[in-house]
C-alpha positions as CSV (number, residue, x, y, z in Angstrom):
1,X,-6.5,33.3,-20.8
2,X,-3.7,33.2,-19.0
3,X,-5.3,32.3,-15.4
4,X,-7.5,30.1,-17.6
5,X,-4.4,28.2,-18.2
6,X,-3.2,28.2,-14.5
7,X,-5.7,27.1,-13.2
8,X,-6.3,24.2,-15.4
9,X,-2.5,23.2,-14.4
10,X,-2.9,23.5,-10.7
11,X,-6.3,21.7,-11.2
12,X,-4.0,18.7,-13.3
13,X,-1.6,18.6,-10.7
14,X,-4.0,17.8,-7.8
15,X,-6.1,15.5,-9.8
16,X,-2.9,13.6,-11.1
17,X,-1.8,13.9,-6.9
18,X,-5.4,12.8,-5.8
19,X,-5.1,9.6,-8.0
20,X,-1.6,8.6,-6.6
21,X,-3.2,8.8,-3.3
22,X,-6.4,7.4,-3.8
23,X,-4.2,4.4,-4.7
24,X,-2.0,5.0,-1.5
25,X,-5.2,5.7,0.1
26,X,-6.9,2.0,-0.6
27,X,-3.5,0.6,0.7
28,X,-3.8,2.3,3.4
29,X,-7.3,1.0,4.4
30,X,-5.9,-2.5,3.9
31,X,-3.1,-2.0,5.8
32,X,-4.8,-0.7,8.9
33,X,-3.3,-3.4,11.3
34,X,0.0,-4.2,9.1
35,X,2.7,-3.3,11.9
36,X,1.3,-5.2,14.0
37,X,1.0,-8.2,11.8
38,X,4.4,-7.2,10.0
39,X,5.9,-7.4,13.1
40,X,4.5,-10.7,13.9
41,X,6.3,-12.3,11.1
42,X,9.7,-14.2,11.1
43,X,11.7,-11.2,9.5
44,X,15.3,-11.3,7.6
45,X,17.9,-9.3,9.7
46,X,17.6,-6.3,6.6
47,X,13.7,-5.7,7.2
48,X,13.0,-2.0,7.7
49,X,10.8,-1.1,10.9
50,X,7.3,-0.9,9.9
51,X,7.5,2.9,10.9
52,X,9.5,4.0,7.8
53,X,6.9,2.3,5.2
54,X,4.4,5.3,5.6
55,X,6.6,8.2,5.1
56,X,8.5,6.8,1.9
57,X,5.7,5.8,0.5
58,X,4.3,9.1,0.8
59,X,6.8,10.5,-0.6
60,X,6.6,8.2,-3.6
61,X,3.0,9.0,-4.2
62,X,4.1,13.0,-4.5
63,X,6.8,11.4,-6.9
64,X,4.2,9.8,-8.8
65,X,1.4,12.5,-9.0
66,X,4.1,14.9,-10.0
67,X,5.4,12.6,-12.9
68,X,2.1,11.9,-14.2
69,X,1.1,15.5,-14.3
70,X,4.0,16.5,-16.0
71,X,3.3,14.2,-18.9
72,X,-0.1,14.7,-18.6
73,X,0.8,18.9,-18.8
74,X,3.0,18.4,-22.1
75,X,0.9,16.1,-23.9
76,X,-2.8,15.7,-22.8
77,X,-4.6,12.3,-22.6
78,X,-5.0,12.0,-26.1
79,X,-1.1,12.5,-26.3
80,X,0.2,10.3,-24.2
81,X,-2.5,7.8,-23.5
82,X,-0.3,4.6,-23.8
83,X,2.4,6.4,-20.6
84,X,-1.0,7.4,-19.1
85,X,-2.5,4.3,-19.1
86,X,0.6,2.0,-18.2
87,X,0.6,5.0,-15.0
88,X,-3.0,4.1,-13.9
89,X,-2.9,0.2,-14.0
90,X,0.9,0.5,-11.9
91,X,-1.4,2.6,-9.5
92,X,-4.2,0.0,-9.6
93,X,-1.5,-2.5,-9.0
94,X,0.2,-1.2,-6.4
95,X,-3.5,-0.9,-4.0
96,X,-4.0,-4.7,-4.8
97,X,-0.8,-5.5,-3.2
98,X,-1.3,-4.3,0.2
99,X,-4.5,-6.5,0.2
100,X,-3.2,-9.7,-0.8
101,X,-0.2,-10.0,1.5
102,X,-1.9,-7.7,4.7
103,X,-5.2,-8.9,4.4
104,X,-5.7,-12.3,2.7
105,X,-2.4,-13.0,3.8
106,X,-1.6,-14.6,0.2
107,X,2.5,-15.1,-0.4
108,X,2.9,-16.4,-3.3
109,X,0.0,-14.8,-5.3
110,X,1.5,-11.3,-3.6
111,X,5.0,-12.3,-4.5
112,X,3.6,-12.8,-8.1
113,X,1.6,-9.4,-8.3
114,X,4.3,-7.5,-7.2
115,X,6.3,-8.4,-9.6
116,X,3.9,-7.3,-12.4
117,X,3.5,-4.5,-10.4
118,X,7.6,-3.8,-11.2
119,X,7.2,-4.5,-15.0
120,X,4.4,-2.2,-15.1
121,X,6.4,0.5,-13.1
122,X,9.4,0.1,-15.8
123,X,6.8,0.4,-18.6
124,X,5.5,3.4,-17.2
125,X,9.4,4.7,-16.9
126,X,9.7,3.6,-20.2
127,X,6.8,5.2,-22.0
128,X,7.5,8.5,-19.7
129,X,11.0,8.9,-21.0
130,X,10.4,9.4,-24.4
131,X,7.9,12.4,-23.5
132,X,9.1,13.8,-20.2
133,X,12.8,12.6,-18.9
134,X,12.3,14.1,-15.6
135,X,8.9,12.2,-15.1
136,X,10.6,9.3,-16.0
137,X,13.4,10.1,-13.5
138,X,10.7,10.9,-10.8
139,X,9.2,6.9,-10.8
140,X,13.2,5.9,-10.1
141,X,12.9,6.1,-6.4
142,X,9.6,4.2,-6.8
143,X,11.0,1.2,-8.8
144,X,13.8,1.1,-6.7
145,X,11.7,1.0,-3.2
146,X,9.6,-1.9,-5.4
147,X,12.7,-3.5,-5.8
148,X,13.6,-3.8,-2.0
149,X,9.8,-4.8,-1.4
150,X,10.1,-7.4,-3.9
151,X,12.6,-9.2,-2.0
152,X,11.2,-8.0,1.0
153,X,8.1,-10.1,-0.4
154,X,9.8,-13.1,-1.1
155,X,11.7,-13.7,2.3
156,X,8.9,-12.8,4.0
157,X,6.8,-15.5,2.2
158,X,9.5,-18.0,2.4
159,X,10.2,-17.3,6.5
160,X,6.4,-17.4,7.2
161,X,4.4,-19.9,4.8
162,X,2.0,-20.9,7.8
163,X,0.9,-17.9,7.5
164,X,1.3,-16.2,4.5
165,X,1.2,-19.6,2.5
């Protein structure tokens, strides 16, 4: 029984992991030739080198697997299906990103997504806090990182409308 149990858990937490980077993973696709179009762009003097986007946000999708399984661990699906949820449309949300500003090259509707992408991201804090404080806590560095991109977003769009208009 108790393997049983174990194994289930370790089974959770690589599921919950594999969804955070199947997310990262479409991004990823999209965002085959970002550096070189990132750095093609007009940038403001605070832009981060497009060599440090890959690792943090690596980091954040072990954040984010993690937090997810731990709610999922406590409480099931059937338990905790409104956090769960909210945590699968951020993920959803956060792949569509990397399309419409790297790929279709879309400002303003990227500017726009990204911010629902940061409401859903505090919703998902939200609802994780009442069931699991520490997977709450683990989506902080995420919402944070979605803060800088959000303005990152915005002066990019504003420096660079012929292209990203």
């Amino acid at each position: 029984m108790i393997q049983h149990s174990i194994l289930k858990q370790v089974l959770g937490l690589a599921g919950w992991l594999t969804a955070s980077f199947i997310a990262g993973g479409l991004g990823a696709v999209a965002s085959a030739n970002a550096g070189a179009f990132y750095g093609q762009l007009l940038q403001p003097s605070w832009a981060p080198p497009a060599w440090l986007f890959a690792p943090v946000w690596s980091m954040l999708y072990v954040l984010m697997g993690i937090a997810a399984w731990l709610v999922w661990r406590q409480y099931g699906f059937s338990g905790a299906s409104a956090a769960l949820s909210l945590f699968v449309a951020q993920l959803i949300a956060n792949s569509l990103w990397t399309w419409l500003f790297f790929v279709w090259h879309l400002g303003a509707l990227s500017l726009t997504e990204i911010i629902v992408l940061w409401l859903l991201i505090a919703a998902t804090i939200s609802g994780f806090w009442r069931l699991h404080r520490l997977a709450a806590l683990l989506l902080v560095p995420y919402l944070a990182w979605v803060s800088f991109a959000s303005a990152l977003t915005f002066s990019l769009w504003r420096l660079n409308l012929p292209v990203l208009g």
